[in-house]
N, C-alpha and C positions, 0 to 999 in steps of 0.2 A: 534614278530615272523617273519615276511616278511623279518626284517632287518637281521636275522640269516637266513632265506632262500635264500636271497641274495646274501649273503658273502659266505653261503655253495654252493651256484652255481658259484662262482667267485673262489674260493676251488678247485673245480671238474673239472671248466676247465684251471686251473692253471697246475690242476696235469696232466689232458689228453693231455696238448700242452708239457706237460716236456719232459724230454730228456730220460725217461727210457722206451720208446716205442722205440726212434728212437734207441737206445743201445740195447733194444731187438731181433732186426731186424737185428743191427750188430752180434751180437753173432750168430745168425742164419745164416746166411749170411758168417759167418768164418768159420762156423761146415762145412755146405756146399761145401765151397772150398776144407779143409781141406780131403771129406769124396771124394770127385770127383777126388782130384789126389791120395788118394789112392787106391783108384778102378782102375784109369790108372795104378798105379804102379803095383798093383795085376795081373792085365791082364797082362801087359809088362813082368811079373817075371814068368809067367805061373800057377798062383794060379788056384784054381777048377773053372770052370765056375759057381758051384752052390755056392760057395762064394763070387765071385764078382756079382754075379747075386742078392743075396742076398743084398750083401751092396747097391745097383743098386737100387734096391727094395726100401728100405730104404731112398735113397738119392732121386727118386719119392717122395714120400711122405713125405718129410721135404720139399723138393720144392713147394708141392699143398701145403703146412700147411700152408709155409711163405706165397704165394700168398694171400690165401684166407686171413689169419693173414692181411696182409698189406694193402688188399681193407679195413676190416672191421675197421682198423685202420684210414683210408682215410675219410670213411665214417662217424663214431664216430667225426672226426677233424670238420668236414664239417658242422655235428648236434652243436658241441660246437661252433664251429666260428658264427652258424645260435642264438645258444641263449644268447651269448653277446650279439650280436650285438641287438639283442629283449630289452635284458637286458638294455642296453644301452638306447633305448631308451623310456621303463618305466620308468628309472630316470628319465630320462630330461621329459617325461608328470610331472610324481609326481612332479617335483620340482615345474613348473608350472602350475599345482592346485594348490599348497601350496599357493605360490608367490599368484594367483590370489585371494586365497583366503583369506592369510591376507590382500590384498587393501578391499578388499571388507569391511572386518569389522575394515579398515581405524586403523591398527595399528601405534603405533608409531616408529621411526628407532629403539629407545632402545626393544620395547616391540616385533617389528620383530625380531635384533638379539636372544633376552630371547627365544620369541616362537621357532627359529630352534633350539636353544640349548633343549629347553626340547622335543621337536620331537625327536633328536640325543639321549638323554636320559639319558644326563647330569642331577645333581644333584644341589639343590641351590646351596650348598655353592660352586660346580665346575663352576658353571658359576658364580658366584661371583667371584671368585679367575681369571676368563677366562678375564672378563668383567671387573676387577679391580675398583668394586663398592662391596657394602657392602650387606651382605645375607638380611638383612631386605630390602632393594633395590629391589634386583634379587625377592621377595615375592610379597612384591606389585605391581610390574609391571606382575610378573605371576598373579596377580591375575585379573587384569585392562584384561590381556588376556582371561584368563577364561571369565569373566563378557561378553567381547565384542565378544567371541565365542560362548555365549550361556552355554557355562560349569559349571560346578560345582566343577573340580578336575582337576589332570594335568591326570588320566588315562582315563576320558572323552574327555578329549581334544586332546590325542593322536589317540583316537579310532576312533575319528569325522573321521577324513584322511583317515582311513583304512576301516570307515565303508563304506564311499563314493568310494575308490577306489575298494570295491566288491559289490555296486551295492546293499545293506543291507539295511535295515531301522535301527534305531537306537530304542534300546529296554529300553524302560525309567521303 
């Protein structure tokens, strides 16, 4: 679940740094022009005052829209750029807890790669086929993991990380 919360905030501000803001702002930004010379040209041509007063009117309040629009866009950028950068660096803690916490139960190099692969949430045989060793392999080294993690399953073993990373007790 974390790891799809992750990627959906990595999503969110993928979309909010995209281009259809700054292209929202263009089109507003054209209307504008567009609606300013022809209010000059109105005036100039001697249209009614309460017509160009009207489009006047109008072109006020596309201008306070854009404004307000473009702060809270500024704003919005500023919150996404603040929860990358967050983001960023609960990986890199997560990673090292992990890291620290396989030395701790003195894994092997094979049985550290196994354990990120099934953190990642690869399957035997995809890390067998990853690892270029064979599913019965990729089993018993998960299991040499489990044993030296205390676990009992590989959904134990993944919860251990998460249950630590919220500060939980672990519900046996």
């Amino acid at each position: 679940q974390w790891r799809q919360k992750i990627q959906l905030w990595e999503e969110q501000a993928a979309h909010l740094k995209g281009q259809k803001v700054i292209v929202h702002h263009k089109n507003w930004s054209y209307l504008l022009q567009w609606l300013g010379i022809d209010i000059i040209g109105d005036i100039e041509e001697g249209e009614s005052a309460l017509h160009w007063l009207g489009e006047s009117l109008i072109f006020c309040m596309i201008c306070i829209a854009l404004i307000w629009e473009m702060r809270r866009t500024k704003k919005l950028t500023k919150k996404v750029n603040s929860y990358e950068t967050e983001l960023q660096s609960l990986k890199g803690q997560l990673a090292t807890v992990v890291k620290k916490q396989f030395e701790d139960w003195e894994l092997s190099k094979s049985e550290n790669e196994v354990a990120w692969l099934i953190i990642k949430g690869f399957s035997f045989a995809e890390i067998s086929t990853i690892r270029s060793v064979s599913e019965r392999t990729v089993r018993q080294q998960a299991g040499a993991i489990y044993r030296k993690s205390g676990s009992t399953n590989r959904s134990e073993f993944t919860a251990s990380f998460l249950d630590d990373l919220l500060n939980q007790p672990r519900i046996s």
